[in-house]
Jmol script that loads the backbone (N, CA, C; Angstrom):
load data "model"
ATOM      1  N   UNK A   1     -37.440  11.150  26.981  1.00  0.00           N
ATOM      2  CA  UNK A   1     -36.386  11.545  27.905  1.00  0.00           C
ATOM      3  C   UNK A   1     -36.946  11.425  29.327  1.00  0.00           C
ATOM      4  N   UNK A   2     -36.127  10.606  30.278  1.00  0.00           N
ATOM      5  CA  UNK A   2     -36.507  10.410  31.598  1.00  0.00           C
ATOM      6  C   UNK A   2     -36.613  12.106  31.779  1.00  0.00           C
ATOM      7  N   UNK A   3     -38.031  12.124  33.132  1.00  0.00           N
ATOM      8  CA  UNK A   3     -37.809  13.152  34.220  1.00  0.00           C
ATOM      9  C   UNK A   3     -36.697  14.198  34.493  1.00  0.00           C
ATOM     10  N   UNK A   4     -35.786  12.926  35.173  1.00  0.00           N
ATOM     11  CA  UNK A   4     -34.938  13.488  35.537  1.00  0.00           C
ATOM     12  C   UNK A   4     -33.866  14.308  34.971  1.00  0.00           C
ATOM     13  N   UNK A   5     -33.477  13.590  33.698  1.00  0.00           N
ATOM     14  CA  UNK A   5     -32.397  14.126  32.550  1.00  0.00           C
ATOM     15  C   UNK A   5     -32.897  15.816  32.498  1.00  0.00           C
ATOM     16  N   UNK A   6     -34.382  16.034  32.138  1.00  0.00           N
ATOM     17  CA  UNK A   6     -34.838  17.305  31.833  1.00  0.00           C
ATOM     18  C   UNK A   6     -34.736  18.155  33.254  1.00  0.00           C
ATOM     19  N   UNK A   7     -34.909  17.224  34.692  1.00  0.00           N
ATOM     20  CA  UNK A   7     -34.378  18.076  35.578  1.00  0.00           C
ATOM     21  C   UNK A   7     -32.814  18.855  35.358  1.00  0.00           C
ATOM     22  N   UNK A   8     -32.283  17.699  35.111  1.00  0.00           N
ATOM     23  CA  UNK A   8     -30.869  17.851  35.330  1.00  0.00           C
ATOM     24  C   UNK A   8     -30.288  19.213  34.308  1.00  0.00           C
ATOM     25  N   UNK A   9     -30.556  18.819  33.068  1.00  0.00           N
ATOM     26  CA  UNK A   9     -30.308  19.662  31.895  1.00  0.00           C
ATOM     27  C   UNK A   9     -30.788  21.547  32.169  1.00  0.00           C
ATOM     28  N   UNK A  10     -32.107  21.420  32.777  1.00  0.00           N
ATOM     29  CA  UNK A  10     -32.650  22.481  33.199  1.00  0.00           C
ATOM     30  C   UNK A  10     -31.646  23.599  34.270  1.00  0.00           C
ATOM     31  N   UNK A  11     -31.379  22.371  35.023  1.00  0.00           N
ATOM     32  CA  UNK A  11     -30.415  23.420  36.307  1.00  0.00           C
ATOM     33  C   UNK A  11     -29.051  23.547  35.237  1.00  0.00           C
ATOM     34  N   UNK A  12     -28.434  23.197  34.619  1.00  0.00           N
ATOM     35  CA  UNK A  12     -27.433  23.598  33.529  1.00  0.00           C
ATOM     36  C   UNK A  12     -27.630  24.509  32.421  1.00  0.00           C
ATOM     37  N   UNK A  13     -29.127  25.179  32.324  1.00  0.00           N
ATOM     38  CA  UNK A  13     -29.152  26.198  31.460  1.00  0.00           C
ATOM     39  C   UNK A  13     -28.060  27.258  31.680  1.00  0.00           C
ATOM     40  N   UNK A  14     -27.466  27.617  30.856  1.00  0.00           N
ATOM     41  CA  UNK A  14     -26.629  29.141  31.546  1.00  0.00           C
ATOM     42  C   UNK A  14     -25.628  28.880  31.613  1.00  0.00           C
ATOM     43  N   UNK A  15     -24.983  27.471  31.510  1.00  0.00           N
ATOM     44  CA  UNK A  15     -23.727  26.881  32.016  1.00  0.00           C
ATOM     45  C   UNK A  15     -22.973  26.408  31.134  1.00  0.00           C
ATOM     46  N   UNK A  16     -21.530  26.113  31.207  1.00  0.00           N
ATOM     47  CA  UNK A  16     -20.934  25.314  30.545  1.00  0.00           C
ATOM     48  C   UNK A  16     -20.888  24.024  30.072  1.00  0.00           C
ATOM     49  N   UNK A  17     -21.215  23.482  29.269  1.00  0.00           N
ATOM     50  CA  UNK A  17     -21.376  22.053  29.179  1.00  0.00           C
ATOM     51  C   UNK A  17     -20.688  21.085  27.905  1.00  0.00           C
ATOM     52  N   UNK A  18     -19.875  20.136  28.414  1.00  0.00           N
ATOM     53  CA  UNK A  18     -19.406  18.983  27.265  1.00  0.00           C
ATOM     54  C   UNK A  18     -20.378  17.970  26.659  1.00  0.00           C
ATOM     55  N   UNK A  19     -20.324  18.176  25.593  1.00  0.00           N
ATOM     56  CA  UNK A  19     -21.203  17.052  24.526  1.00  0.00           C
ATOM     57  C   UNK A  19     -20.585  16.352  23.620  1.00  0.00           C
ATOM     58  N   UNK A  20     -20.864  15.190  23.979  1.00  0.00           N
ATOM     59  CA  UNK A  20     -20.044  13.714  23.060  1.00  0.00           C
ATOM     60  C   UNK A  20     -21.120  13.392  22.077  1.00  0.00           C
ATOM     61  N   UNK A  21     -20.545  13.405  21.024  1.00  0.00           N
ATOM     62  CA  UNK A  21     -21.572  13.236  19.543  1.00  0.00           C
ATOM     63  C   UNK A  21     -20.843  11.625  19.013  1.00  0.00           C
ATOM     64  N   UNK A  22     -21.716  10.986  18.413  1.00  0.00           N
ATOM     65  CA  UNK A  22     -21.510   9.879  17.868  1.00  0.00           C
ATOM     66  C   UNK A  22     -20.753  10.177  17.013  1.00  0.00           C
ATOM     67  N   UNK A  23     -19.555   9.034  16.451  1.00  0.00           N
ATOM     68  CA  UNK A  23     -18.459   9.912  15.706  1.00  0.00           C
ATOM     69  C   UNK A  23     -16.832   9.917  16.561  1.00  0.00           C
ATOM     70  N   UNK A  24     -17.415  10.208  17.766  1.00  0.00           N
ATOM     71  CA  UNK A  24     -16.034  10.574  18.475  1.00  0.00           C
ATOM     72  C   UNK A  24     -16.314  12.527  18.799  1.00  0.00           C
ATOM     73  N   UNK A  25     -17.255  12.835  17.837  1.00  0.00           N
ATOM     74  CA  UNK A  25     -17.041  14.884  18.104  1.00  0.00           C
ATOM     75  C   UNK A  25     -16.744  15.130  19.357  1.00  0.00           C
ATOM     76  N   UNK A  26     -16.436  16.046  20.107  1.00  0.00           N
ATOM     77  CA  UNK A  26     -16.833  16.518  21.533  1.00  0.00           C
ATOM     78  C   UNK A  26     -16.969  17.830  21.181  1.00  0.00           C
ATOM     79  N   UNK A  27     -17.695  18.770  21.989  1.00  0.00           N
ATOM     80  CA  UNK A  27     -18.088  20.039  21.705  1.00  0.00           C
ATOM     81  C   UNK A  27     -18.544  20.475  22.811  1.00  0.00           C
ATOM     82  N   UNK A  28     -17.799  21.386  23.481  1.00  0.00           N
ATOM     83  CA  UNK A  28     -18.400  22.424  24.688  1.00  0.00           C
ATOM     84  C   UNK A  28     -18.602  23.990  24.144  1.00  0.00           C
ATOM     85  N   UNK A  29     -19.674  23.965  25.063  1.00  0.00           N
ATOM     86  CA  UNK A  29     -20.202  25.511  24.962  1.00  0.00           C
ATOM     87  C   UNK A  29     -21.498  26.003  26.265  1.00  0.00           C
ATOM     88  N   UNK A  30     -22.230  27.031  26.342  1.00  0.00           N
ATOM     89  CA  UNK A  30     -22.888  27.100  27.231  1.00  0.00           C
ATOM     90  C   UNK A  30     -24.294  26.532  26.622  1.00  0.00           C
ATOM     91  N   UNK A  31     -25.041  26.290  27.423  1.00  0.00           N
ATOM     92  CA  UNK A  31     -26.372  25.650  27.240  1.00  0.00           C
ATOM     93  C   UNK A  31     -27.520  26.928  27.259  1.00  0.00           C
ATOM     94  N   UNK A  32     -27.884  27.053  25.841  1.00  0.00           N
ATOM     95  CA  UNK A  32     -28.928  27.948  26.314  1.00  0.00           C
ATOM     96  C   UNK A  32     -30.515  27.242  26.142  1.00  0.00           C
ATOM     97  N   UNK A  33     -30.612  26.184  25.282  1.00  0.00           N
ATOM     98  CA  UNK A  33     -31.974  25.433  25.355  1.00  0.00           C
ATOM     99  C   UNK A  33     -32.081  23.982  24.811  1.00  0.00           C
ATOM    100  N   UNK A  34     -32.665  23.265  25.477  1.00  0.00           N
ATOM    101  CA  UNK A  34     -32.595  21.883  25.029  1.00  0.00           C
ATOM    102  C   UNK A  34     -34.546  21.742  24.760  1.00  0.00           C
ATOM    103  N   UNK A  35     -34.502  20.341  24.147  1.00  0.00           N
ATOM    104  CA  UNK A  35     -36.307  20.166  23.486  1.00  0.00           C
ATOM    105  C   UNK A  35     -36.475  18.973  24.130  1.00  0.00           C
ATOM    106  N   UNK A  36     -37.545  17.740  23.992  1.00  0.00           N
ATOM    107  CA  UNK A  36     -37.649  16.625  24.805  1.00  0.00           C
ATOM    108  C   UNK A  36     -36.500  15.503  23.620  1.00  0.00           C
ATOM    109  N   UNK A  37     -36.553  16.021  22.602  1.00  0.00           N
ATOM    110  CA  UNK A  37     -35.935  15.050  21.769  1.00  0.00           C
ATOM    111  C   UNK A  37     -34.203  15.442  21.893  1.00  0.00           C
ATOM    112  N   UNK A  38     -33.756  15.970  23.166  1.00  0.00           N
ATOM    113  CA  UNK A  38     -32.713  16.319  23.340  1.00  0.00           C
ATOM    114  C   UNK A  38     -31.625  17.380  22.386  1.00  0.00           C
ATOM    115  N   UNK A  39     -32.407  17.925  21.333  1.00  0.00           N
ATOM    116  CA  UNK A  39     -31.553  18.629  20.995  1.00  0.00           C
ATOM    117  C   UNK A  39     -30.966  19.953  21.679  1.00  0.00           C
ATOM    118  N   UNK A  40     -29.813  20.631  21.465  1.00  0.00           N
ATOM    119  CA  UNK A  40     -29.764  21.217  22.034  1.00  0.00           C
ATOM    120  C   UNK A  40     -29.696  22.710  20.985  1.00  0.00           C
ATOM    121  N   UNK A  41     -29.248  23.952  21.989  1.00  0.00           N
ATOM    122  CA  UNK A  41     -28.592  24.925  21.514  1.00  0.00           C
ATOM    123  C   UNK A  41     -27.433  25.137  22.315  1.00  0.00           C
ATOM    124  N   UNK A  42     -26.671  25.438  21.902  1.00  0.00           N
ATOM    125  CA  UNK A  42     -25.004  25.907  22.711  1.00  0.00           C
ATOM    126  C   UNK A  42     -24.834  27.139  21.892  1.00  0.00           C
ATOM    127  N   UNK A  43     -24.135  28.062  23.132  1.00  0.00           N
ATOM    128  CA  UNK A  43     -23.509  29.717  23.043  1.00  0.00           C
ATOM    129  C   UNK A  43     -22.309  28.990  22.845  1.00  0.00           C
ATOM    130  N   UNK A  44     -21.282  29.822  22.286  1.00  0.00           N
ATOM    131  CA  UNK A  44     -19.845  30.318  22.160  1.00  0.00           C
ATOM    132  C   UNK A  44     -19.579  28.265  22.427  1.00  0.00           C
ATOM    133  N   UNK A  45     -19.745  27.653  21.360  1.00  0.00           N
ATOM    134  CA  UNK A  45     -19.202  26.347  21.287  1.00  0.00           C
ATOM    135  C   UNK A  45     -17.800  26.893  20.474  1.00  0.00           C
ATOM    136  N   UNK A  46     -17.370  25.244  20.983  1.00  0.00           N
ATOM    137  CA  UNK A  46     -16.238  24.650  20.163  1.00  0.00           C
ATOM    138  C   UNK A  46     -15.809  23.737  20.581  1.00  0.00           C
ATOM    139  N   UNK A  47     -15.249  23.552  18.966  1.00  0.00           N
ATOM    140  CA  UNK A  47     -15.353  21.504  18.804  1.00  0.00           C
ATOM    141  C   UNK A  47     -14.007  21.397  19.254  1.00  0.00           C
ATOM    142  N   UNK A  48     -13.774  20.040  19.856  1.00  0.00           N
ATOM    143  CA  UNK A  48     -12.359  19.780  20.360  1.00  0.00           C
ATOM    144  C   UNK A  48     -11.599  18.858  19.808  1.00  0.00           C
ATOM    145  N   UNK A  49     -10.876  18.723  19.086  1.00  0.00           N
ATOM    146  CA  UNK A  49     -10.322  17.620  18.312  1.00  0.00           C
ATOM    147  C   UNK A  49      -9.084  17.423  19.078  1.00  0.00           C
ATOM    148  N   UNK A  50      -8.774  16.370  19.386  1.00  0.00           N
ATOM    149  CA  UNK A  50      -7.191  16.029  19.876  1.00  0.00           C
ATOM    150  C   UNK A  50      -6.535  17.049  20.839  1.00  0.00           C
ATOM    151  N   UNK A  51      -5.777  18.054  20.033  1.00  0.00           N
ATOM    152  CA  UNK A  51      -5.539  18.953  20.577  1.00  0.00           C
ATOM    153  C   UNK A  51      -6.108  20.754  20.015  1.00  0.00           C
ATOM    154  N   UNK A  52      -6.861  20.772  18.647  1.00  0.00           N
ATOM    155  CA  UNK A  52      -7.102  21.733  18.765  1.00  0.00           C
ATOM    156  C   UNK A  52      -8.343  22.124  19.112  1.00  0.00           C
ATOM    157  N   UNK A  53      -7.796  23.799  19.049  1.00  0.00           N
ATOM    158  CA  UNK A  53      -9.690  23.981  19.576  1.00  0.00           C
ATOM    159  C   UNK A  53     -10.257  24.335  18.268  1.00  0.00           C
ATOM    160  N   UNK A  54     -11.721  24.685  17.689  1.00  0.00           N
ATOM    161  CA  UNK A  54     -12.183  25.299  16.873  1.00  0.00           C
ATOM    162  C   UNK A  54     -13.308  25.932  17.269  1.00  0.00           C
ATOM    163  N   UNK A  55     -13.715  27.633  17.541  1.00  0.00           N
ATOM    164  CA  UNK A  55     -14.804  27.900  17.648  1.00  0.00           C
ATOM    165  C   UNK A  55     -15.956  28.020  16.727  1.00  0.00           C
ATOM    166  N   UNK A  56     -16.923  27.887  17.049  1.00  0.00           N
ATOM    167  CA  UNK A  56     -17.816  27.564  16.175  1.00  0.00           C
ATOM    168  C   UNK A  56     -19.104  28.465  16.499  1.00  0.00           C
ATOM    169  N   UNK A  57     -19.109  29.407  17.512  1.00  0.00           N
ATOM    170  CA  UNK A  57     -20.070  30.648  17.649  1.00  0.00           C
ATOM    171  C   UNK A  57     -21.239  29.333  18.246  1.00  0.00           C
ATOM    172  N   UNK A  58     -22.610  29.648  17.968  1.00  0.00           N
ATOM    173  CA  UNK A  58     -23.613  29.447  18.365  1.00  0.00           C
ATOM    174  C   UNK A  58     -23.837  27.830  17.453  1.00  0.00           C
ATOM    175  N   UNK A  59     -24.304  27.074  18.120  1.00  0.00           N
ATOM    176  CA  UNK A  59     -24.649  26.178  17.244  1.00  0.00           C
ATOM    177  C   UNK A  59     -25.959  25.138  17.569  1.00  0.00           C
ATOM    178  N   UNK A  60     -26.443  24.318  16.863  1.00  0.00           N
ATOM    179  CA  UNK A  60     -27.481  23.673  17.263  1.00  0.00           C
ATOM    180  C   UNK A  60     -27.215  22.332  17.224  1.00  0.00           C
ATOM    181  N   UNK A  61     -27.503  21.109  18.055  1.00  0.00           N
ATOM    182  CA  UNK A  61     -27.271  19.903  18.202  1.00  0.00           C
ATOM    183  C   UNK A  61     -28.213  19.256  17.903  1.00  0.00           C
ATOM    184  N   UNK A  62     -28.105  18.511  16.854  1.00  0.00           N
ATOM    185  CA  UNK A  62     -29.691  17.235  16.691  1.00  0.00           C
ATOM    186  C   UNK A  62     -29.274  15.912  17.947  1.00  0.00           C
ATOM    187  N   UNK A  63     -30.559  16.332  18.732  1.00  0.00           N
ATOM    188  CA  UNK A  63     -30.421  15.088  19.931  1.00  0.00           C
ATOM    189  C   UNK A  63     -29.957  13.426  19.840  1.00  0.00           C
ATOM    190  N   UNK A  64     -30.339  13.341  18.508  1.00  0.00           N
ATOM    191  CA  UNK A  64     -30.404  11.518  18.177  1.00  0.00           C
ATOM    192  C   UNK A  64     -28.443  11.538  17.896  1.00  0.00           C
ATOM    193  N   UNK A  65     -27.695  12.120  17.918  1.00  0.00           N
ATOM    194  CA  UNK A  65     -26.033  12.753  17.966  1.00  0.00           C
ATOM    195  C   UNK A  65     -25.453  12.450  19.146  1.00  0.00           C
ATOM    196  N   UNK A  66     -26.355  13.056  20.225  1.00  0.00           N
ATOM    197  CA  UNK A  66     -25.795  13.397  21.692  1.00  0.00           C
ATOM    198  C   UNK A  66     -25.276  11.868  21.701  1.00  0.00           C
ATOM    199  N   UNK A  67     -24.455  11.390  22.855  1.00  0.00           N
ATOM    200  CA  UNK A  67     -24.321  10.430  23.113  1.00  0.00           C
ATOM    201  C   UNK A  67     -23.728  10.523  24.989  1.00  0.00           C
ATOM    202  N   UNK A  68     -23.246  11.796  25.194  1.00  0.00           N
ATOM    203  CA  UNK A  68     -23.451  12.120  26.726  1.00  0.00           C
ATOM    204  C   UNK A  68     -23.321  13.402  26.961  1.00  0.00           C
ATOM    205  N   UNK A  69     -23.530  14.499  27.984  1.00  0.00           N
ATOM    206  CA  UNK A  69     -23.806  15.878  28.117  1.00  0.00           C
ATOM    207  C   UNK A  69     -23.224  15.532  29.542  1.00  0.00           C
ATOM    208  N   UNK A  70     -22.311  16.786  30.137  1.00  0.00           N
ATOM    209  CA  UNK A  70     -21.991  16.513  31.089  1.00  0.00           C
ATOM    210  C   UNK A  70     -21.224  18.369  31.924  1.00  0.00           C
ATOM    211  N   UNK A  71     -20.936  18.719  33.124  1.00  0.00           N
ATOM    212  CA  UNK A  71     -20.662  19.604  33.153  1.00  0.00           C
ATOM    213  C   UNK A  71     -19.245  19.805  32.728  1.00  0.00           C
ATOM    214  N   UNK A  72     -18.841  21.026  31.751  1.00  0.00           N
ATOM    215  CA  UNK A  72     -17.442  21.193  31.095  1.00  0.00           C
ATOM    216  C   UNK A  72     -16.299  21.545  32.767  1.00  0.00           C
ATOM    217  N   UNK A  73     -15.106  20.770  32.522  1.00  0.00           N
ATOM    218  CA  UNK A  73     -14.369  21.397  33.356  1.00  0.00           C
ATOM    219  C   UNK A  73     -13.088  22.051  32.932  1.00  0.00           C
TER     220      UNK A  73
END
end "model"
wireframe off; spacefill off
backbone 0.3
color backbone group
């Protein structure tokens, strides 16, 4: 993982964040820890399908999935 990504990811601890999983998934939640192999952890996720929501409490992301991380709006 570039430098920078781990800068970036770092100042987003604490925060809201959208994650695009290979597949099509999307899944926002807050960021509480990411590893160099990008996985993550997310607080109070949920997956977004079309139109519904589904919460999914705490969950863990295998990095080689991610496909973009970005701030949730």
């Amino acid at each position: 993982m570039p430098s920078g990504t781990s800068e970036l990811l770092t100042k987003s601890l604490g925060t809201t964040v959208l994650v695009k999983l290979k597949g099509g998934r999307e899944i926002r939640g807050v960021l509480q820890s990411f590893d160099q192999h990008l996985n993550l952890v997310l607080d109070e996720a949920e997956e977004m399908q079309e139109s519904k929501v589904r919460k999914l409490g705490t969950v863990i992301v295998r990095g080689d999935n991610v496909i973009l991380i970005s701030p949730a709006v």
